[in-house]
N, C-alpha and C positions, 0 to 999 in steps of 0.2 A: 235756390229757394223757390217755392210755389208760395206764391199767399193768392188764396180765395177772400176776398173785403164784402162787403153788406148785400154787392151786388149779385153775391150766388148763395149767401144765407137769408134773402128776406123772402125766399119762397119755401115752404116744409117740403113740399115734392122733392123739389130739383135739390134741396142738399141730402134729402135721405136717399137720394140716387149717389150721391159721392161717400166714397168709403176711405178709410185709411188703413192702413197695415202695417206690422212691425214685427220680425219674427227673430229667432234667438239661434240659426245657425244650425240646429239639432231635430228641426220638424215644427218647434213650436212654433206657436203666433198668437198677437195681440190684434182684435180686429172689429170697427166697427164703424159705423155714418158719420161726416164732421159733426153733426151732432151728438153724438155719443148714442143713439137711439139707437138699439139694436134691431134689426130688421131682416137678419138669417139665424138661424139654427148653428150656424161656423163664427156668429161675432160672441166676442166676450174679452176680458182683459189678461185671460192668462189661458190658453189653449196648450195645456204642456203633452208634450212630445215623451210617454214615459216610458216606454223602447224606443230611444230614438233611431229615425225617426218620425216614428209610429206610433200607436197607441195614444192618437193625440186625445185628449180628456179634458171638455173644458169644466175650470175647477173656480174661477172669480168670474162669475158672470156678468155683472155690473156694480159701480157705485153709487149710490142714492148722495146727492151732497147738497149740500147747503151753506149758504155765509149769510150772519147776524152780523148787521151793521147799526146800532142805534135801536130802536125799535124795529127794523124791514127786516125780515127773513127774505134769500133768495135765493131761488134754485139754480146750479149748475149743471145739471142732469136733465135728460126729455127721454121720457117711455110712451112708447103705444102699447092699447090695452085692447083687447080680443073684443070690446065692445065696440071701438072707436075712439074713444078717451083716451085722449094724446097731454096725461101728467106726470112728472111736473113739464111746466115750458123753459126749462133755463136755456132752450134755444134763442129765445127773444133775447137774450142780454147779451150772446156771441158775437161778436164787432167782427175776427179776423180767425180764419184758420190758416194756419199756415206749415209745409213740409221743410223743416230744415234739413238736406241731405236726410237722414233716415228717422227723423224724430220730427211728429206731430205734434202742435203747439194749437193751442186754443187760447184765446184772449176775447174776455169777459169786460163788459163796461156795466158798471150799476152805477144811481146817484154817486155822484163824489167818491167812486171807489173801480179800481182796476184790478183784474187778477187774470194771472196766466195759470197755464195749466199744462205741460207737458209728458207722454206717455213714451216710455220705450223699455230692450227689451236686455238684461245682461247674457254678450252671447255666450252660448257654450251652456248655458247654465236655463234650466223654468223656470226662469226670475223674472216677475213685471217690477217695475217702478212706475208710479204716479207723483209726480212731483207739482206742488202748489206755490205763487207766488203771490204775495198780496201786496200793489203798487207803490211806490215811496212815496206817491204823497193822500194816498189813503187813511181814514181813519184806523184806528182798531176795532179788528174786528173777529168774530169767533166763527170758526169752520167747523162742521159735522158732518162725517163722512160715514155711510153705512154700508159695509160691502155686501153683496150678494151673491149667494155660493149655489154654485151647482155643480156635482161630479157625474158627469155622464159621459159617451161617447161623442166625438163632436157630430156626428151624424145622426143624431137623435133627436128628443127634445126631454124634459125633465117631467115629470109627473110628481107636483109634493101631496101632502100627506098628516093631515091633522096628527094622525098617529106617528110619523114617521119625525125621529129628531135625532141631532146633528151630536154627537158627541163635541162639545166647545171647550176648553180649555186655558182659561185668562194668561195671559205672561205679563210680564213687566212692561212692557210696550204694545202687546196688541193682542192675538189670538192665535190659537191653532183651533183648526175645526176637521173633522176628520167623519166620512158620512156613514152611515151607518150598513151599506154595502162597499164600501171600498175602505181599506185602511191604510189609505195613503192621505199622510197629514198636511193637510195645505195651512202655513202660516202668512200672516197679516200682522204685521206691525206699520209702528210711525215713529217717523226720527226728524227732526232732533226731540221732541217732545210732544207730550197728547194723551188723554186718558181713554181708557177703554170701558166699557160700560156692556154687559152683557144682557142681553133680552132675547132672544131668541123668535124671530116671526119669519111668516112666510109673505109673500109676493106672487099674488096670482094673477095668473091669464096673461101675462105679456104677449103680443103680437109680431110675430116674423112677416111682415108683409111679402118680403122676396119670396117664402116659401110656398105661401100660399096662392101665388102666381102662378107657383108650378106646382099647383094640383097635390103640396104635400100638405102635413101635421104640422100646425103652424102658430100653435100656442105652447108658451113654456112658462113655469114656476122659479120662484126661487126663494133660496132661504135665506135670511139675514143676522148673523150670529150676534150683531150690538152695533154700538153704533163708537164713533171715535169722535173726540173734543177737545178742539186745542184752537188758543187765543193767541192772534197774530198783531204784530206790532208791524207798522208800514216797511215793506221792502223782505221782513220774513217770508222764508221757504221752509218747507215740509213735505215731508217723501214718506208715500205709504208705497211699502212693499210686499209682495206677494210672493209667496215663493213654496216649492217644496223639495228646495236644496238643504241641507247644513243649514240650520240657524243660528251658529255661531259663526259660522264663516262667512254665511249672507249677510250678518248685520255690521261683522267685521270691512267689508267693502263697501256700506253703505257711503262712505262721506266724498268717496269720488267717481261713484258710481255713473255723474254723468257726463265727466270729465272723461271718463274710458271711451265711453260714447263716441264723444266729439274726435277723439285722436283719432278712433277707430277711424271712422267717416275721410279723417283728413289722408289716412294714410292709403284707403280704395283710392281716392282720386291720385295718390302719388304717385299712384304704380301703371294707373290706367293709361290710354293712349287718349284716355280724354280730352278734347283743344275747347269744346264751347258749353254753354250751359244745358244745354239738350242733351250732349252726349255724358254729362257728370250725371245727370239726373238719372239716362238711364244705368251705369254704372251703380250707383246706389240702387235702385230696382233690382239688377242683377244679379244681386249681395244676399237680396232675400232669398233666392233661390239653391244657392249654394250651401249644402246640410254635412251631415256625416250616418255611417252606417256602419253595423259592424263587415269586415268584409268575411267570404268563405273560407272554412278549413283551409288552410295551405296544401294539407295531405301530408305532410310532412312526420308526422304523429306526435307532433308539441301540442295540440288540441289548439293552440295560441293562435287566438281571433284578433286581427289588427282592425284599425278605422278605416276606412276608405272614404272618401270625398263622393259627395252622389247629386241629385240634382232633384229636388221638390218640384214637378209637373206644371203643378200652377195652384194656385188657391183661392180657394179654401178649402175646396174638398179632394184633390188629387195627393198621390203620395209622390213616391221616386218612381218612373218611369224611363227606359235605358233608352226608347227613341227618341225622348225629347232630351233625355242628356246628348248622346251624341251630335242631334243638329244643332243642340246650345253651345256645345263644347266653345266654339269657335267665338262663338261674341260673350259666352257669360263668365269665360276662364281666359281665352288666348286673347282678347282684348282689351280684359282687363286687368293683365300682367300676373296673372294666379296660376304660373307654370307648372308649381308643384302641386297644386288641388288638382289640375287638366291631367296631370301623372299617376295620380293615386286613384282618381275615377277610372280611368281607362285599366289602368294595372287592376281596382276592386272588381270592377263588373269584368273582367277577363275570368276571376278566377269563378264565377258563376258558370260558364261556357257549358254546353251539357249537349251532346251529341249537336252538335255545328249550329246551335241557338243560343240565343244572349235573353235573359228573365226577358220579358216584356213588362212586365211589372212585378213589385213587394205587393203582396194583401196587410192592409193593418194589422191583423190577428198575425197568429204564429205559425199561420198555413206555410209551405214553400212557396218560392219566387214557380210566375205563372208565364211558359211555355207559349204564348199563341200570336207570335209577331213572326211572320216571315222576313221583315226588314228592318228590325233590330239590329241583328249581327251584319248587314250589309251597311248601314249607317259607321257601326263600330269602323269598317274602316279608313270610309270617310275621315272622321275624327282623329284616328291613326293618321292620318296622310296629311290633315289640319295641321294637327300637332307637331309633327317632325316638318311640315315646311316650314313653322314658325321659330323653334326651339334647336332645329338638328341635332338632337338629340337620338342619337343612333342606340344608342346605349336600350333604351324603352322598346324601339322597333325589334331588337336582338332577342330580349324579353319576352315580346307578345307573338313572336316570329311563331313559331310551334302552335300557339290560338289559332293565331289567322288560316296557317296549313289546314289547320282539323277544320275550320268550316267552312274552307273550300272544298277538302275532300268530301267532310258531310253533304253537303248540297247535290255534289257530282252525282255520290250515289244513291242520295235520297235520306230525308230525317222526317220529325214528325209532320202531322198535316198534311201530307203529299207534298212535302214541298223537294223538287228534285229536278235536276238539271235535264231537259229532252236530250236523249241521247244523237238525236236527228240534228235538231238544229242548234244546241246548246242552251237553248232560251231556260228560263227557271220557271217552273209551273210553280203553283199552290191551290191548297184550298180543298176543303169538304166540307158536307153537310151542316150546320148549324155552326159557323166557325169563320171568326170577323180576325183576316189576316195583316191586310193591311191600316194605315194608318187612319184610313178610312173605316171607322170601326165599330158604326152605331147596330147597337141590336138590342129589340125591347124585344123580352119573353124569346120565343120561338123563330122573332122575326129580323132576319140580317139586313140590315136596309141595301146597303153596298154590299153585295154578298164579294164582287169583282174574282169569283174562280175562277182560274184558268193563268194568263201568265201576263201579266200586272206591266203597264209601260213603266211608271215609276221606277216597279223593282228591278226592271229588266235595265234599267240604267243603272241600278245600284250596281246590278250584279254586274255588269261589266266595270264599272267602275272598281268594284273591289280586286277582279280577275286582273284588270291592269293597274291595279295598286300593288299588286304582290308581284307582278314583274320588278316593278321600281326601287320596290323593298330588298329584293334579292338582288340587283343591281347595287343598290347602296352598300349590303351587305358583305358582300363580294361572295353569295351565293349561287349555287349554280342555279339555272333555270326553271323554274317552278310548273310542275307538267301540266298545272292548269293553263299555262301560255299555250298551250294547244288550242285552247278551246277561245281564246279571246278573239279572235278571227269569224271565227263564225258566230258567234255569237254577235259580232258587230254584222255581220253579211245577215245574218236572219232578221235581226231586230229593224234597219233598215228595208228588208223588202216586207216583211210581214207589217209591221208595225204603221207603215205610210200609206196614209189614206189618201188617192190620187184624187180622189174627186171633189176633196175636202180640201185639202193642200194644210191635213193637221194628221196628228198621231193618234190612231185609235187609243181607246183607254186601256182594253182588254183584246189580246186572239186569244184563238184557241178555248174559249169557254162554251158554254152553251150557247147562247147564241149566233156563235163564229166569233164574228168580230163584235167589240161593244163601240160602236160609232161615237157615245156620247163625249163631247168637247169640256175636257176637263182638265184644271191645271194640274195633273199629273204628268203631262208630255215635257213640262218644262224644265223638268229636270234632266232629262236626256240632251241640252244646252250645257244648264248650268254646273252640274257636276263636274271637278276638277280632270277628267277623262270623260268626254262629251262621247257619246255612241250615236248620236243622231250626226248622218252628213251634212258639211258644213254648210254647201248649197241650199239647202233646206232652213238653215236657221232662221234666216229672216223672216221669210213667211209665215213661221212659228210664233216668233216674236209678236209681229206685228198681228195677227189673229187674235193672240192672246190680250195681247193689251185692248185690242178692239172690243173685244167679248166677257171680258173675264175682270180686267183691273178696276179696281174704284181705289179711292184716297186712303180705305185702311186693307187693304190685302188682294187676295183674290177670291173673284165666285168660286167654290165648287160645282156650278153648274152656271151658263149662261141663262137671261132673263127670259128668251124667247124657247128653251128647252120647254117640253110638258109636265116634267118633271120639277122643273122649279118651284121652288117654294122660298120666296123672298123676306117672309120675316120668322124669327125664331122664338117665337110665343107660344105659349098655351102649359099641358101636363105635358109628363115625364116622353108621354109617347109622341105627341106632336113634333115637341122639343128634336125629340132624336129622330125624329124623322124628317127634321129638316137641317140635323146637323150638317149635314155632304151633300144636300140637293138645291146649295143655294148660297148657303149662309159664308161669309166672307172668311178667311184667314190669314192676317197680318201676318202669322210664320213665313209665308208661300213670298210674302215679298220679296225675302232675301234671294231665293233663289229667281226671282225676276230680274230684280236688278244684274244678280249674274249674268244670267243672258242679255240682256238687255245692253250690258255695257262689253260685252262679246260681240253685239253686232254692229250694235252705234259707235262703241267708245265715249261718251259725251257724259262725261260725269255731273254734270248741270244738268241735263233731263234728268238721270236716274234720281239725282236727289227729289226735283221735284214729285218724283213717287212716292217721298217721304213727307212732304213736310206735311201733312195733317195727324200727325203723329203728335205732333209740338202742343197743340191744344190738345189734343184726347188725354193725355196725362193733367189735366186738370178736370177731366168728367170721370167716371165708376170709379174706380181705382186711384186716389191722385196718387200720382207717382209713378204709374206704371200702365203696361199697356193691355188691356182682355185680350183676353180669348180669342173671342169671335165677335163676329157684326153680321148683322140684319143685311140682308143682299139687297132688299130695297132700300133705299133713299129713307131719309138725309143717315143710313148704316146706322141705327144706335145699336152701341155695345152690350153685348151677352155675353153668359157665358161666367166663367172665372174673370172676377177683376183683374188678375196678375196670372199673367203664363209666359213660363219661361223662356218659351222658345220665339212667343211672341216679341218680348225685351231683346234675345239676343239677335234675333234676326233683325230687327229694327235699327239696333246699337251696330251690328257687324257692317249692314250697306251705308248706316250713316256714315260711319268712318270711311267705307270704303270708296265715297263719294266726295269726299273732301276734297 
């Protein structure tokens, strides 16, 4: 449990900086400030996932509430408005927010009167629930809840419309509203009891502050189809539900809907390797991240499209992305005892594979999976080699044996992007004109920041790493010798002399590009340590080590660029373009830890230091995101977090070295 008390609600800033989240397994999510005040363009209380999981649409924007007690009306609900006018305040009456395992609680104190308020999401299903409690020793009193509908893309903002009205439709318990461009019905009920009352208004100019920060469109509308009224006796509960499931089958599961919840929750920590409250929290974190998707044709000609397991990027606004599944693989599945999901992702995104590349990413729309990651498919077999140390599960390596072959051969001889193994020294080049390969990957307009063409140190540890992964595999197998074993030799002999900067006593970033060599000290060298098949010599490691932490570590990740570079740019503010132009020249990456601690505990062994590169981790799950860890951090002091509140690879990597520090 996290509980935030008066002490991080009596300032409006610092809690409209803290956010919650709740997502339902399939792309959706619920998301918005401990206050309820929405403050991006990505919060709302039902974000449904309607290809999942994509197509996210958000459809219940907010609820307008109130509780009559005696003569006092009071609000539950706080909006900001495009003017500055921050109504109603039901933040003043908020005593405690607090994260139970994966369900946000809110607790209300008025005169003589208590009431809870908890949000979360049924998985598997676009179902929110809001559930109300009013205290036992409270008078009676009367609740009015008015939802606010908006059908757009989450990536947008709404535009209403004196003209424009909502197709509404009363039911027995609440509504369906359906918008007059989309014909997808979103219903709203209340159980056990409550009337509905239909009036139809709109809600203007509400204020996205986040957005507006960064330089976007930062006002939205909404519309509010009636309003709902139902009178509570001390200790009564009432659940409004949102949904654009089955309304017979949604209202059918109302009565234990939060009891499903709670098991759920009990049973992530039954299976996990979790021993302390840090590591359960991020366990629950890790939950969010874990979706489904339809996988590819077989080929088989059944047309028959199975699920496959996938990995939501980070949120709010990223989809499934196959690099960050792979590096999560290991703490957001194999840590936390989800063998058969870490089976079905690896087997889904295998049968994607397309001349010796793995999707780099799904687009929301119904475009194809996009082509432009060099070290996607080098990750994949990291994860492969994860997977079967943890599971020995030979049976899976036998299966993806034939993948793995085709994109080593692909590479050998070359695929898209130039990306193609020097026939000289076996090294892996990549890279052309306008074309962001590696994971470094910011580019506004025309402009590639990290353009890094030429033959990438990172990748160049991938790739050996994968080259003596398919040894190991063929070994288990009792396969004969895999004739990329040829080239793993040299490819360690070149990556060693080219890659080692004597005068530096670090790893260049980049040979072989335009410039020769790219000198700049960046935490890409570290992974030619940490990777389960190290290509950097061992003599060398320390030195690496110990630079890097010199130059590079702070308490949540690593620089992408040290602070004395020219190139740095220490905090991550401003529009779209700044933004990404300091995405990799500075700004911090909690991911990068884990593969620190790798090395780190390769060269020391001292698993008491390593942790200590952890533990400010333990507070930052009570600032952006409670619950979970950003993105990114500011390279300058005191690092405030940017970015997405919640990224995946951030949580797994944080969750993989804590454990692996214990």
């Amino acid at each position: 449990m996290i509980v935030l008390g008066r002490e991080y609600l009596n300032s409006l800033e610092s809690a409209l900086s803290r956010e919650w989240l709740v997502t339902n397994g399939i792309g959706g999510y619920a998301s918005s400030t401990i206050f309820c005040a929405n403050t991006r363009r990505y919060h709302g209380l039902l974000m449904a996932a309607l290809q999942h999981p994509l197509r996210r649409t958000l459809l219940l924007y907010a609820l307008d509430e109130e509780l009559e007690i005696g003569n006092s009306v009071y609000a539950l609900n706080t909006s900001e408005f495009a003017d500055g006018t921050v109504s109603p305040c039901g933040y003043e009456y908020l005593e405690e927010f607090r994260l139970e395992g994966t369900i946000p609680f809110f607790s209300f104190s008025f005169p003589g009167t208590t009431m809870e308020k908890a949000v979360w999401m049924e998985h598997g299903k676009n179902t929110t629930y809001v559930r109300y409690t009013l205290g036992e020793s409270s008078p009676t009193a009367v609740l009015r809840i008015k939802p606010l509908v908006s059908f757009r893309d989450h990536h947008s903002e709404l535009r209403g419309s004196h003209d424009a009205h909502f197709q509404v439709t009363e039911l027995s318990d609440g509504c369906e509203v359906v918008a007059p461009s989309d014909g997808v019905p979103l219903r709203i009920v209340l159980s056990p009891k409550g009337a509905f009352t239909h009036t139809g208004n709109w809600y203007w100019r509400f204020m996205h502050r986040r957005e507006m920060e960064r330089g976007l469109e930062c006002n939205e509308d909404a519309y509010s189809p009636g309003v709902f009224t139902v009178g509570l006796e001390p200790g009564d509960s009432v659940t409004l539900m949102a949904t654009v499931e089955d309304i017979d089958t949604a209202r059918a599961g109302m009565g234990d809907c939060l009891g499903r919840q709670k098991r759920r929750r009990e049973e992530l920590v039954a299976r996990s390797e979790a021993s302390d409250r840090f590591a359960r929290q991020l366990v629950f974190a890790a939950d969010h991240f874990i979706a489904t998707r339809p996988a590819a044709d077989s080929g088989d000609g059944s047309g028959a499209v199975d699920e496959m397991a996938t990995v939501i990027a980070g949120y709010h606004w990223f989809g499934d992305w196959s690099r960050d599944a792979f590096v999560g693989l290991p703490g957001l599945l194999l840590s936390t005892g989800r063998f058969a999901e870490a089976r079905s992702l690896l087997c889904g995104f295998a049968t994607y594979a397309s001349q010796g590349m793995i999707p780099n990413f799904f687009p929301e729309d119904t475009a194809p999976p996009v082509f432009n990651s060099v070290d996607a498919a080098l990750w994949f077999f990291y994860a492969v080699d994860r997977y079967l140390q943890r599971t020995d599960d030979l049976g899976l390596v036998e299966e993806l044996y034939p993948v793995l072959e085709d994109i080593v051969d692909w590479h050998v001889r070359g695929t898209r992007h130039n990306i193609k193994a020097d026939p000289v020294d076996g090294l892996l080049y990549a890279g052309e004109d306008g074309i962001q390969l590696t994971w470094m990957d910011a580019k506004v307009d025309d402009w590639v920041i990290t353009p890094r063409r030429g033959k990438p140190v990172e990748v160049n540890a991938l790739w050996y790493n994968a080259l003596a992964s398919m040894g190991t595999f063929a070994r288990r197998l009792g396969k004969p010798t895999p004739a990329s074993t040829d080239i793993v030799q040299k490819v360690w002999s070149s990556f060693n002399e080219k890659f080692w900067n004597s005068q530096g006593d670090y790893l260049y970033d980049v040979v072989d590009c335009r410039l020769g060599q790219d000198a700049s000290f960046r935490p890409n060298q570290i992974l030619a340590i940490s990777l389960p098949y190290p290509v950097l010599r061992r003599d060398r490691w320390k030195v690496v080590v110990d630079k890097v932490m010199e130059r590079l570590v702070t308490p949540f990740g690593l620089r992408t660029l040290p602070s004395d570079d020219p190139l740095y740019v220490g905090s991550y503010l401003g529009d779209q373009r700044h933004r990404d132009g300091a995405y990799h020249q500075g700004t911090v990456w909690p991911w990068l830890i884990g593969s620190f601690v790798d090395a780190h505990l390769k060269v020391y062994g001292d698993k008491a230091s390593a942790r200590r590169l952890l533990c400010a981790f333990e507070s930052h799950v009570r600032s952006a995101g409670v619950g979970f860890i950003s993105e990114i951090f500011d390279g300058d002091w005191p690092h405030a977090p940017q970015g997405c509140i919640a990224q995946a690879w951030s949580v797994a990597e944080v969750l993989r070295a804590w454990l692996m520090t214990e």
